[in-house]
SEPAVO-989225 format. One line per 4 residues: number of its first residue (from 1); their letters; for each residue x, y, z of C-alpha. Coordinates in steps of 0.05 Angstrom, whole numbers, plus 5000, padded with zeros to 4 digits. Example, Ala and Ser with C-alpha at 12.3 -4.5 7.8 and 13.67 -1.06 7.14 Angstrom:
2
1	AS	5246:4910:5156 ~ 5273:4979:5143
% end
This chain:
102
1	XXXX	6474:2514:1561 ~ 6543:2536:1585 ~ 6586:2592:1557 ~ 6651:2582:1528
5	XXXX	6697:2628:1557 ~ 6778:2633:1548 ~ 6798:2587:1609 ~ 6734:2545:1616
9	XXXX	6660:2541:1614 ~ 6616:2591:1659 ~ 6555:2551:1683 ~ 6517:2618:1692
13	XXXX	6449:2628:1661 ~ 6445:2656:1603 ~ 6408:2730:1624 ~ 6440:2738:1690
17	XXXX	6490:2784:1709 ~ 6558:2761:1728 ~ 6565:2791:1793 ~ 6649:2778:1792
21	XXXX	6655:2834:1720 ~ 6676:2779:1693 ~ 6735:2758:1748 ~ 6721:2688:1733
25	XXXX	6766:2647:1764 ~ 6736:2673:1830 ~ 6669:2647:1808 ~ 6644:2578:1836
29	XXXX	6609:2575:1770 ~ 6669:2573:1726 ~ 6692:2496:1705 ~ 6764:2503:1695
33	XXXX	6781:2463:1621 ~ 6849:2422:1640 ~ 6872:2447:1573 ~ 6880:2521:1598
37	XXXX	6915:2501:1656 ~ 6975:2534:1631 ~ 6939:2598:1632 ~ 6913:2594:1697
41	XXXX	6985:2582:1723 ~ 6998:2643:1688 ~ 6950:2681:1722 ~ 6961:2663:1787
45	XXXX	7035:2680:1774 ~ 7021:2747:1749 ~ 6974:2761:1806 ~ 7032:2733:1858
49	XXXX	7076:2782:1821 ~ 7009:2840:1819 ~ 7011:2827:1900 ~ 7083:2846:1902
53	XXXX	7078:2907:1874 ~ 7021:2930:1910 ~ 7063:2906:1975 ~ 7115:2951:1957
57	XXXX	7075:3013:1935 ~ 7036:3011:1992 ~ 6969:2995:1950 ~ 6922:2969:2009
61	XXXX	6862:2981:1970 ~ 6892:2932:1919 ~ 6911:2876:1959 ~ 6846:2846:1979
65	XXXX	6814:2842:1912 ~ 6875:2803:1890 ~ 6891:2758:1947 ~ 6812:2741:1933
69	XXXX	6835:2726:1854 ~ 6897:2690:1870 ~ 6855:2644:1921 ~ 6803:2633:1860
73	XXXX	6857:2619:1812 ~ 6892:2572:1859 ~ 6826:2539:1873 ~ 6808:2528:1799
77	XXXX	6881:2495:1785 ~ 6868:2448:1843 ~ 6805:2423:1811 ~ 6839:2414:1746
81	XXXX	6892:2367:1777 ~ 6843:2329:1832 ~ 6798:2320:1773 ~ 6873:2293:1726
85	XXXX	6889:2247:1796 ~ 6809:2219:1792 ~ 6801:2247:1863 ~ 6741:2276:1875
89	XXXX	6732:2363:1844 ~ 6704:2402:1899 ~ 6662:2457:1871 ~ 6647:2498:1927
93	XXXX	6579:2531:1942 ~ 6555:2601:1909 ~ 6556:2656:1963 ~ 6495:2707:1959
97	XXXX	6514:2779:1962 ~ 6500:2809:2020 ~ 6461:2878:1991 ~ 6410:2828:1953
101	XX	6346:2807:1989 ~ 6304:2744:1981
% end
């Protein structure tokens, strides 16, 4: 069963932690709903503008983590409007973390 969440479904078992605190739109296991595409627009201009900021006051630390959100938000908005044109919606693959062992 999937979780609703505000600009999709999570396809993360129920149980499991969510190893993003709940940055979902850099999660491969967040399915974008074509209805909140508006908000993910939003996002990704409020991160573009978040970027800025931490540009200009010299925020290194900052930078990363959203250049890493704006990609993910990007990404999901691309699968929203490949999936709209019929093309094929290119998921990508979960990435294991590299402190966990297995």
């Amino acid at each position: 069963m999937w979780r609703n969440i505000s600009v999709g479904t999570c396809a993360r078992a129920y149980g499991t932690a969510c190893i993003h605190e709940h940055a979902c739109v850099r999660c491969s296991l967040l399915r974008p709903d074509p209805a909140q595409r508006g908000r993910l627009v939003e996002i990704r201009d409020n991160l573009l503008d978040r970027i800025a900021e931490a540009e200009r006051e010299g925020w290194l630390g900052e930078i990363e983590g959203l250049r890493v959100s704006l990609a993910g938000a990007e990404s999901k908005i691309g699968q929203i409007d490949s999936a709209a044109s019929g093309g094929p919606v290119l998921l990508g693959l979960p990435t294991p973390r590299a402190d966990r062992h297995g």
